[in-house]
LUMLUM-566993 format. One line per 8 residues: number of its first residue (from 1); for each residue x, y, z of C-alpha. Coordinates in Angstrom, 1 decimal. Last residue first. Layout:
NUM = X:Y:Z ~ ...
***
This chain:
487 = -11.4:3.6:24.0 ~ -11.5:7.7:23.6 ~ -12.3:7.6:27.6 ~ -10.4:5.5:28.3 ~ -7.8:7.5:26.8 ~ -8.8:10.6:28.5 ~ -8.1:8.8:32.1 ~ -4.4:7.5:30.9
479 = -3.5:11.2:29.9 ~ -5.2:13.1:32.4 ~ -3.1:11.0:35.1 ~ 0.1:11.7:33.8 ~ 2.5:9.4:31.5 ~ 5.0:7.3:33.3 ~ 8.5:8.4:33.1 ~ 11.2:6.2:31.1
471 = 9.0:6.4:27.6 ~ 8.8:3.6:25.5 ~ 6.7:1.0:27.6 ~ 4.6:3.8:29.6 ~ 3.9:5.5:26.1 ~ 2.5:2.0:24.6 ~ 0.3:2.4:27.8 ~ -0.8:5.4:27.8
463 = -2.1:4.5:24.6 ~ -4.8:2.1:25.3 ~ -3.6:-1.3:24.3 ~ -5.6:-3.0:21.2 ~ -6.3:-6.9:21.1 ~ -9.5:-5.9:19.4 ~ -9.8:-2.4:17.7 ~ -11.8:-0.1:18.6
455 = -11.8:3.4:16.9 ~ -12.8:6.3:19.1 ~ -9.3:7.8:18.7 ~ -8.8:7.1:14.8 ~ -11.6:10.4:14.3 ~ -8.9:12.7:15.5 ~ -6.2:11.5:13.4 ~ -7.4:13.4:9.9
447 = -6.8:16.9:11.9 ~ -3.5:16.1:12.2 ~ -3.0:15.5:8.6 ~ -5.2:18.4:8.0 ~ -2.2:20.7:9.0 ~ 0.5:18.9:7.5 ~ -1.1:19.3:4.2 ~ -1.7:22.4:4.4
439 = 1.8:23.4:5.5 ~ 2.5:21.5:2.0 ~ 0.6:23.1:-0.6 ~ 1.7:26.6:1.2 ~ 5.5:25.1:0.3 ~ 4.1:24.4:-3.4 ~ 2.9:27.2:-4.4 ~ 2.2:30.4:-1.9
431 = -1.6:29.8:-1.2 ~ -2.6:32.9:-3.6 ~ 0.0:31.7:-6.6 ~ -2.3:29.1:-8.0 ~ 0.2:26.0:-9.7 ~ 0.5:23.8:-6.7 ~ -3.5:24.5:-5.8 ~ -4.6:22.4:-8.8
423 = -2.1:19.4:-8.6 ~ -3.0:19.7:-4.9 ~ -6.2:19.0:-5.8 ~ -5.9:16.0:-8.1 ~ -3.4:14.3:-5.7 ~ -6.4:14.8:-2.4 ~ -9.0:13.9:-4.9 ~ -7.3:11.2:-5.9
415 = -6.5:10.1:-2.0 ~ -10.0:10.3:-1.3 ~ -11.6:8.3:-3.9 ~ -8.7:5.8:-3.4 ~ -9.3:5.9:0.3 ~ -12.8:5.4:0.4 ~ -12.4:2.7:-2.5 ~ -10.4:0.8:-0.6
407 = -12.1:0.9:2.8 ~ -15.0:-0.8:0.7 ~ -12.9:-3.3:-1.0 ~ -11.8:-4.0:2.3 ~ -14.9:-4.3:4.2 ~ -16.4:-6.1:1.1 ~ -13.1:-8.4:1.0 ~ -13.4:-9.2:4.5
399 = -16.9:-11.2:4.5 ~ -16.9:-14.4:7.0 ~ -13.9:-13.2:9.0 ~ -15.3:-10.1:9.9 ~ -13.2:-6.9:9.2 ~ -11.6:-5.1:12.1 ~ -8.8:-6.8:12.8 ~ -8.0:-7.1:8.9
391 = -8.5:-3.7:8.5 ~ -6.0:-2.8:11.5 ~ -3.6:-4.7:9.4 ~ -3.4:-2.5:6.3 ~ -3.1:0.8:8.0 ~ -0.8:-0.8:10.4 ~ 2.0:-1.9:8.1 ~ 1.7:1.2:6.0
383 = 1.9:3.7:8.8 ~ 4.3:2.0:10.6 ~ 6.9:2.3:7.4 ~ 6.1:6.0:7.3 ~ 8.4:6.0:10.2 ~ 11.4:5.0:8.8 ~ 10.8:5.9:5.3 ~ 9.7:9.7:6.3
375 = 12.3:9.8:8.4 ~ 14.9:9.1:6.9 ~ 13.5:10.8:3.5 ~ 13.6:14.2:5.9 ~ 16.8:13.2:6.9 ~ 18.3:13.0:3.7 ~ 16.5:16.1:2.2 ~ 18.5:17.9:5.6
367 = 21.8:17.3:5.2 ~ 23.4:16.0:1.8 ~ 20.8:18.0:-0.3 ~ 19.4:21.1:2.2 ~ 23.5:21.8:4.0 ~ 25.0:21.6:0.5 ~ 22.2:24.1:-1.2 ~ 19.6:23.3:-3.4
359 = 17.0:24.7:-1.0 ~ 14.8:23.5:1.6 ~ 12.7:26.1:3.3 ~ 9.5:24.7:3.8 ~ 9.8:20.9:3.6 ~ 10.4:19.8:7.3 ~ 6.8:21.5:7.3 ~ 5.7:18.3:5.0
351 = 7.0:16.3:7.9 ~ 4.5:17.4:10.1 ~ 1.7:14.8:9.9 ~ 4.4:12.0:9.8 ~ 5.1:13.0:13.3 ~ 1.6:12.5:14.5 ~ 0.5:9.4:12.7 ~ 3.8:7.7:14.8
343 = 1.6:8.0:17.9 ~ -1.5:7.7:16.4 ~ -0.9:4.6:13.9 ~ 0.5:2.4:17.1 ~ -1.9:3.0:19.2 ~ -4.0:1.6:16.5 ~ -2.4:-1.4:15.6 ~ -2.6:-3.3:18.4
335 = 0.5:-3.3:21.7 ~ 2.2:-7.1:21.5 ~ 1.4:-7.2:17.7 ~ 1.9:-3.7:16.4 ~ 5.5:-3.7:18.3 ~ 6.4:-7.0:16.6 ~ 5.5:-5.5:13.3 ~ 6.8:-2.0:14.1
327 = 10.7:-3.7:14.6 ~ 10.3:-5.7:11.6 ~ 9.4:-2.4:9.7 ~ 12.1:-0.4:11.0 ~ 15.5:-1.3:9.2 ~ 14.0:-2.1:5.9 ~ 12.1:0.8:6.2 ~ 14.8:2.9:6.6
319 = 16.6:1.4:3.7 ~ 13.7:2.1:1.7 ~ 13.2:6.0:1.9 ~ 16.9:5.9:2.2 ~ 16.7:4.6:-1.4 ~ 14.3:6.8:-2.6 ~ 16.5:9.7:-1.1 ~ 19.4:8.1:-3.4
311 = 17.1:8.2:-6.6 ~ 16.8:12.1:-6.1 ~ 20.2:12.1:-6.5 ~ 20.6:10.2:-9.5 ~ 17.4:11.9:-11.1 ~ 19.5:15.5:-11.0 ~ 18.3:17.9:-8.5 ~ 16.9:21.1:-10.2
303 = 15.2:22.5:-7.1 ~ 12.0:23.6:-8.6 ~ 11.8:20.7:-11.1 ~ 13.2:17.8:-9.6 ~ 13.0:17.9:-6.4 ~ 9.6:19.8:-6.6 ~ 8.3:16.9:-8.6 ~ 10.1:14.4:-6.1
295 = 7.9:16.1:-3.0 ~ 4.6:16.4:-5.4 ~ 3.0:13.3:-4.9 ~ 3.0:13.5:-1.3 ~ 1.8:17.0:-1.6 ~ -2.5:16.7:-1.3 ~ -1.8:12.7:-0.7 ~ -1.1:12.8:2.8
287 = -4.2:15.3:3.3 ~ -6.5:13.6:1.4 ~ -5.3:9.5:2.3 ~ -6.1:10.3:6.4 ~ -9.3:12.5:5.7 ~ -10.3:8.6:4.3 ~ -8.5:6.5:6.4 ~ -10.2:8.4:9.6
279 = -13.4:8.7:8.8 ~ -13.6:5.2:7.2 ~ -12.3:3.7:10.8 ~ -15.0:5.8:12.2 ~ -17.5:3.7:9.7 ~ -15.8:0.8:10.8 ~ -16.7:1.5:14.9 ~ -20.5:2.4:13.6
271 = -21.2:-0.8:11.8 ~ -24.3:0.2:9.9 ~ -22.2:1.4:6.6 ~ -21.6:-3.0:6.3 ~ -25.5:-3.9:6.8 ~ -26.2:-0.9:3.9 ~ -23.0:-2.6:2.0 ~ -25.1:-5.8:2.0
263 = -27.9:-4.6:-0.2 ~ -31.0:-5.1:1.4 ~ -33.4:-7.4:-0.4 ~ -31.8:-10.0:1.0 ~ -30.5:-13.2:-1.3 ~ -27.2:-14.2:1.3 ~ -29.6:-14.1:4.1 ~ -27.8:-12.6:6.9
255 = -26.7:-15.1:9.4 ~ -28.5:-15.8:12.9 ~ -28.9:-19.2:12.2 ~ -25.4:-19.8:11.2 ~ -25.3:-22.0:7.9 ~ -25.0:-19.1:5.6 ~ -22.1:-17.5:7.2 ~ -20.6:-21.0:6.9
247 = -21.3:-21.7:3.0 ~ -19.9:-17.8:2.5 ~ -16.6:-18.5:4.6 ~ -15.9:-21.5:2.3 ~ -17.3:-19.9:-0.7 ~ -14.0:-17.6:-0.5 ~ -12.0:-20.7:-1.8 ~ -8.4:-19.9:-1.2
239 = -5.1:-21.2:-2.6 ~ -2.0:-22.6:-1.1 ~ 1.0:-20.5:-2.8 ~ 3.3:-21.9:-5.1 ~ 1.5:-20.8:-7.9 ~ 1.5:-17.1:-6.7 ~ 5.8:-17.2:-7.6 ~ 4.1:-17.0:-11.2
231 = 3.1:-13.7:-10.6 ~ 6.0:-12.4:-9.3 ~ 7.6:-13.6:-12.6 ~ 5.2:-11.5:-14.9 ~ 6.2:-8.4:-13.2 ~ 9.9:-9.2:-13.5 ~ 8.9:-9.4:-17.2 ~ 7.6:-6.2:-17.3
223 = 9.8:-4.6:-15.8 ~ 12.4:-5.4:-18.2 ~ 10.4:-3.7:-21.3 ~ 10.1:-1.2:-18.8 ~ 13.6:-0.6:-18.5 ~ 13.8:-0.6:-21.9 ~ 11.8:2.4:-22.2 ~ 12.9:4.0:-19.3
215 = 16.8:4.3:-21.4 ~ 14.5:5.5:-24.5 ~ 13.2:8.4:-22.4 ~ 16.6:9.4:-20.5 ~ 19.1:9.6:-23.7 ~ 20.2:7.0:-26.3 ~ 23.2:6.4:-24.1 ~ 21.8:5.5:-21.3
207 = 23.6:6.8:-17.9 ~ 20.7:8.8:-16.7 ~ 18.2:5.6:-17.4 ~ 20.1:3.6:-15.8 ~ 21.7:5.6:-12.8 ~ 18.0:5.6:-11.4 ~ 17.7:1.7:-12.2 ~ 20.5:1.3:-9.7
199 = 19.4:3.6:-7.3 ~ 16.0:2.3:-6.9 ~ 17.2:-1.3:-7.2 ~ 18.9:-1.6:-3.8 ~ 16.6:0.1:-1.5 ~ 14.1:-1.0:-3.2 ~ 14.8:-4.8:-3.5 ~ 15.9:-4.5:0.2
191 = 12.4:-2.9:1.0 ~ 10.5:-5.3:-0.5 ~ 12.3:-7.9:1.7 ~ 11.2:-5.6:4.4 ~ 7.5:-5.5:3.2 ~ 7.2:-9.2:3.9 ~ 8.9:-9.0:7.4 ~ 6.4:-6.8:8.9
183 = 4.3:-8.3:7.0 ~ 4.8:-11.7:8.9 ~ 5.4:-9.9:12.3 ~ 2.3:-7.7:12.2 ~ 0.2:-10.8:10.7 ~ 1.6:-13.3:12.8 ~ -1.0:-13.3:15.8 ~ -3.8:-13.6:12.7
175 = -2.5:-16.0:11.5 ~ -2.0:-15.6:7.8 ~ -3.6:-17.3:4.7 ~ -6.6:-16.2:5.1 ~ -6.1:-12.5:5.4 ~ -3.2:-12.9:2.7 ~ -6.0:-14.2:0.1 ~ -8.6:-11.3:1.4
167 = -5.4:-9.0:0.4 ~ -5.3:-10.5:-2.7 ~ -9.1:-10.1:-3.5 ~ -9.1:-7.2:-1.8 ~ -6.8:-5.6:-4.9 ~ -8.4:-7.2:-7.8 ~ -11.0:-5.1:-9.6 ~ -9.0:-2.2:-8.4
159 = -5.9:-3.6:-10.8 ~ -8.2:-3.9:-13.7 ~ -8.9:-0.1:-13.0 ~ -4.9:0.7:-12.5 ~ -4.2:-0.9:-16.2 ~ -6.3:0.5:-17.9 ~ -5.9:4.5:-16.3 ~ -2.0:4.0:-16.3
151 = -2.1:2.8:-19.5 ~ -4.3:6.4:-20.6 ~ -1.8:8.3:-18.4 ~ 1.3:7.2:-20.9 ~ -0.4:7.5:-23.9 ~ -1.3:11.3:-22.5 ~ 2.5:12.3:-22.0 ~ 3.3:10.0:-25.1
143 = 1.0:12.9:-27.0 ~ 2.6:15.7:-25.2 ~ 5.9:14.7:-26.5 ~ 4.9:15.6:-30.3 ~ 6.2:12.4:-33.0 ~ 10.1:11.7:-32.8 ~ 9.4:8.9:-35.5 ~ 12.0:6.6:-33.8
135 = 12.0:7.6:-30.3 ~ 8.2:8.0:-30.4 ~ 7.4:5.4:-31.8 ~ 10.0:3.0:-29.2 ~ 8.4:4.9:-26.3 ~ 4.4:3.7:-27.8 ~ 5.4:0.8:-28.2 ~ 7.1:0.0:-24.3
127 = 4.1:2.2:-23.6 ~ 1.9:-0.8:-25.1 ~ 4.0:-3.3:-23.3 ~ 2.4:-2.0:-20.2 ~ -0.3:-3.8:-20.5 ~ 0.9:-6.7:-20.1 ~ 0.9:-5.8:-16.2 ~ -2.9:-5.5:-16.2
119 = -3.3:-8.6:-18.3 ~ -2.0:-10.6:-15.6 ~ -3.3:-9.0:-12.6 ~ -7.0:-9.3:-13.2 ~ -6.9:-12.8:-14.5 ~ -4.2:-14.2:-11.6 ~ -6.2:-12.3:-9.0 ~ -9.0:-14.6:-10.0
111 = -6.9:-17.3:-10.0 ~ -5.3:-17.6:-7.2 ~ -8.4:-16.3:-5.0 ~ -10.5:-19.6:-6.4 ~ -14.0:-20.2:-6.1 ~ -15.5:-17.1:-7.9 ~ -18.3:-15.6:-6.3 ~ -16.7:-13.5:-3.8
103 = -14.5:-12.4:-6.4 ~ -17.1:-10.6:-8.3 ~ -18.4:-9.1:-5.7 ~ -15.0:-7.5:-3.9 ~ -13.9:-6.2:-7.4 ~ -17.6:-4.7:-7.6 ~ -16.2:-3.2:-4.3 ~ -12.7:-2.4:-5.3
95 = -14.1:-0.5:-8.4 ~ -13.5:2.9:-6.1 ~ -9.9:1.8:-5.9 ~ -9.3:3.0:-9.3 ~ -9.2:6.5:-7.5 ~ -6.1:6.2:-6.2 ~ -4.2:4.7:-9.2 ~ -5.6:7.8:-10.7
87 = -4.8:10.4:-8.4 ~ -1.5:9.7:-8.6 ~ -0.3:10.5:-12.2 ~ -3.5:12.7:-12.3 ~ -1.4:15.5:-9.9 ~ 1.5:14.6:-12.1 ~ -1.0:15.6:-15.1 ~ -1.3:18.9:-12.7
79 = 1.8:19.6:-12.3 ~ 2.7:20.0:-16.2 ~ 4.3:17.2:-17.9 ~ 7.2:18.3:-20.4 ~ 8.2:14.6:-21.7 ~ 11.0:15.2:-19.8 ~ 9.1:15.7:-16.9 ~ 7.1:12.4:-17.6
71 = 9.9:10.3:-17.9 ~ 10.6:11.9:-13.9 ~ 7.9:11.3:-12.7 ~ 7.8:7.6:-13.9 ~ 11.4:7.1:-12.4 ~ 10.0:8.6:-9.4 ~ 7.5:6.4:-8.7 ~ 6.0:4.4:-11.0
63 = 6.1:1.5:-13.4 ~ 10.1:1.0:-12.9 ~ 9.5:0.6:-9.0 ~ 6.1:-1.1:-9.4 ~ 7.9:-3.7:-11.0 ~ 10.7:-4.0:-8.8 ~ 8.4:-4.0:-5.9 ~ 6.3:-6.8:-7.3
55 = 9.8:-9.3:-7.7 ~ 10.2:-8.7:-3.8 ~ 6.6:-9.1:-3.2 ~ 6.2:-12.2:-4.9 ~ 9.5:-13.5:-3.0 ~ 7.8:-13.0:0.6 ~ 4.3:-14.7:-1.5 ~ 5.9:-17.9:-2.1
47 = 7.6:-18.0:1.5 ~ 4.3:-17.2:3.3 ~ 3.1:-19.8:1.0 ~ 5.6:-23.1:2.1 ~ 5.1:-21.4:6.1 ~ 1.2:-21.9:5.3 ~ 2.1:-25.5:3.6 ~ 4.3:-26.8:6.6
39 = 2.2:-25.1:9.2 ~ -0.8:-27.5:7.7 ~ -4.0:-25.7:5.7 ~ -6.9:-26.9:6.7 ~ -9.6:-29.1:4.9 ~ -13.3:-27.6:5.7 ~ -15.0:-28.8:8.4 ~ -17.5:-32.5:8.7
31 = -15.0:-34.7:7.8 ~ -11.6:-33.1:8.6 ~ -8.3:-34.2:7.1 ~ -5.2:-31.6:8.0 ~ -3.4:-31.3:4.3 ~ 0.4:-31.0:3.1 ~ 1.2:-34.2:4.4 ~ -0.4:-35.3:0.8
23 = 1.1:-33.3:-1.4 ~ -1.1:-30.3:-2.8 ~ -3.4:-29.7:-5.7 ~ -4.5:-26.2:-6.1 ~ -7.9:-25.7:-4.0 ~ -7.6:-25.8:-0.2 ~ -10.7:-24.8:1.5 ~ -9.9:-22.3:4.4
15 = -9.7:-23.0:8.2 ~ -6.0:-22.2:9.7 ~ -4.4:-24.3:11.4 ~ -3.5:-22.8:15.0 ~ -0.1:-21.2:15.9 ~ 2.0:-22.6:18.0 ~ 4.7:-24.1:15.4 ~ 3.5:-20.9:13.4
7 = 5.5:-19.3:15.9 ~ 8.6:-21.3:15.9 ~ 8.4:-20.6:12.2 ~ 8.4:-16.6:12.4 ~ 11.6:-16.6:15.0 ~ 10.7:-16.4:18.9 ~ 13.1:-13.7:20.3
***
């Protein structure tokens, strides 16, 4: 198996405008194109932005996730302010496409992001404050509940003013026959830090002596400092001009004219195989996030579990995608991301069933809540992986961060309306709680994958295929003529 540096060996420069100063074999001369970026400086930034990822994990670890549930619960947080806990990260990413304009005309990714992100993650010193007031002047718990979703609000909208600005950044920087492999690889090493930090900082906060609230609040003290450092690992990563692609657009003579009339998201909405693509990600984000949000609440809460416990799942949520990810990154790039997203879609559209019926009991917590989390990281890790490279596939080369930033903000719209409604319909006693919040879900889960049949995606393989490869029999007739059909 080739590793990632003997491909980059064969891999193409790629052609962006190198801004930070670099050494001098760092840089491809060309006179009349755009410097490139040599395999020694790509492989250089690949490695910057591996360890940026470890460090951001971490941080998004202590600012979220369970650990934030559960400070929130013992602040006395009511299902539907966890319903706003994330639904409002979600729908920040509605600002990703004046995010998406405003970075286009900058002439640096590194440090636009760096502006956005920066402040954003100071942010959260405030709540360190705001925890230390409240541990020392004991002032009403409801009020840090709302502190707490105010920061979140701040800092998530400077956040969706960035997002496609970094992940136009990765786009550039990786080739594009590395890209399932490469972040494949990425999100493992975020897995490890997971998988080993999750239960660590879990036992933290249950283990500090000054109880559970003050315990998170000097873990988030340290978080943000780790935050802080995977933003300084950006410096050693080769940096982007986005004018580049715009001064080429502009030179084709059949380019749009940069100062139309016609707003540029109406030429986006008219490409029908994105628009499908929309479709999909956007019923996609409502039904996973109408109960994701809610699995470690009903832990927590309706099955009393303590936060150690629940910390383990995370972990196996992470240690399964540690395992898997590499494995669906070289499987994304031999077979496309799309085949890829509808067979594994379908099993991650029932697991909130697996749900309905777990207890507190010995067989449900060392059993079955494992296996669900198995699952759910092991697969779910395909999900990820693809969802974000399928939009670089798709996306033109000369504009990404409006088709992302516009992707973004379908999904955040959607996914906060999916987290805000289920906070609504937990607590209403006609659909049965929690375990009808989750048959729902499942349900338009696989309705959400319809529209992802009739998407294209280049270097795809029609799914009778993939099956041929994984399965020992070869798939019937009606299968492989229906999905040329969808193709």
């Amino acid at each position: 198996m080739k590793t990632l540096s003997e491909l980059l060996e064969k891999s193409p420069p790629i052609e962006v405008e190198v801004i930070k100063p670099a050494p001098a074999s760092a840089l491809i001369p060309q006179t009349d194109s755009p410097p490139k970026i040599s395999k020694q400086a790509t492989r250089t930034s690949l490695k910057a932005s591996t360890i940026d990822g470890v460090f951001a994990t971490i941080f998004s670890n202590i600012t979220g996730g369970v650990l934030l549930v559960n400070f929130l619960l013992q602040l006395g947080a009511t299902p539907v302010e966890i319903g706003l806990l994330s639904s409002i990260p979600l729908l920040a990413n509605f600002l990703q496409p004046l995010g998406a304009y405003l970075a286009d005309r900058t002439s640096s990714r590194h440090w636009y992001t760096m502006i956005v992100f920066g402040p954003s993650r100071l942010l959260w010193l405030i709540l360190v404050a705001g925890i230390t007031w409240f541990c020392c002047s004991h002032i009403e718990s409801h009020q840090l509940v709302i502190w707490t979703l105010g920061i979140i609000v701040v800092t998530n909208i400077l956040g969706g003013l960035g997002g496609c600005a970094w992940f136009s950044w990765m786009a550039a920087l990786v080739p594009p026959p590395l890209r399932g492999r490469y972040f494949g690889l990425r999100n493992s090493a975020g897995s490890l830090a997971n998988f080993l930090s999750v239960p660590v900082l879990g036992y933290a906060v249950s283990a500090w002596p000054g109880g559970g609230i003050q315990g998170y609040g000097v873990l988030l003290f340290l978080g943000v400092i780790i935050g802080l450092i995977s933003l300084a690992c950006q410096f050693w990563m080769v940096d982007v001009n986005p004018q580049v692609y715009r001064a080429g657009k502009a030179s084709s003579p059949h380019a749009e004219n940069p100062d139309s009339l016609q707003p540029k998201i109406f030429t986006i909405l008219k490409d029908s195989n994105f628009l499908k693509f929309l479709l999909y990600v956007g019923l996609w984000t409502f039904a996973v996030n109408l109960s994701a949000p809610f699995f470690n609440f009903y832990m927590l809460k309706n099955l009393e579990l303590d936060l150690t416990t629940v910390t383990i799942y995370a972990s196996l949520i992470a240690g399964a995608n540690l395992v898997m990810l590499v494995f669906w990154g070289k499987l994304a790039d031999r077979v496309g991301n799309r085949p890829v997203l509808l067979l594994v879609g379908v099993l991650i559209a029932v697991t909130p069933l697996f749900w309905l019926g777990v207890g507190n009991d010995i067989i449900s917590v060392w059993i079955w809540l494992p296996l669900i989390h198995l699952i759910w990281g092991g697969f779910g890790a395909a999900l990820d992986l693809c969802n974000s490279n399928i939009q670089m596939e798709i996306a033109p080369l000369d504009r990404p961060s409006q088709y992302f930033a516009i992707a973004a903000a379908v999904t955040g719209v959607s996914g906060g309306l999916g987290a805000t409604a289920g906070g609504f319909l937990a607590q209403l006693d006609i659909i049965g709680g929690l375990s009808g919040l989750f048959a729902l879900s499942a349900a338009l889960r696989l309705i959400a994958l319809f529209p992802l049949l009739f998407v294209r995606e280049p270097r795809s393989k029609p799914i009778a295929h993939v099956i041929e490869k994984i399965l020992p029999f070869k798939p019937k007739a009606e299968l492989v003529s229906a999905e040329k059909m969808a193709v």
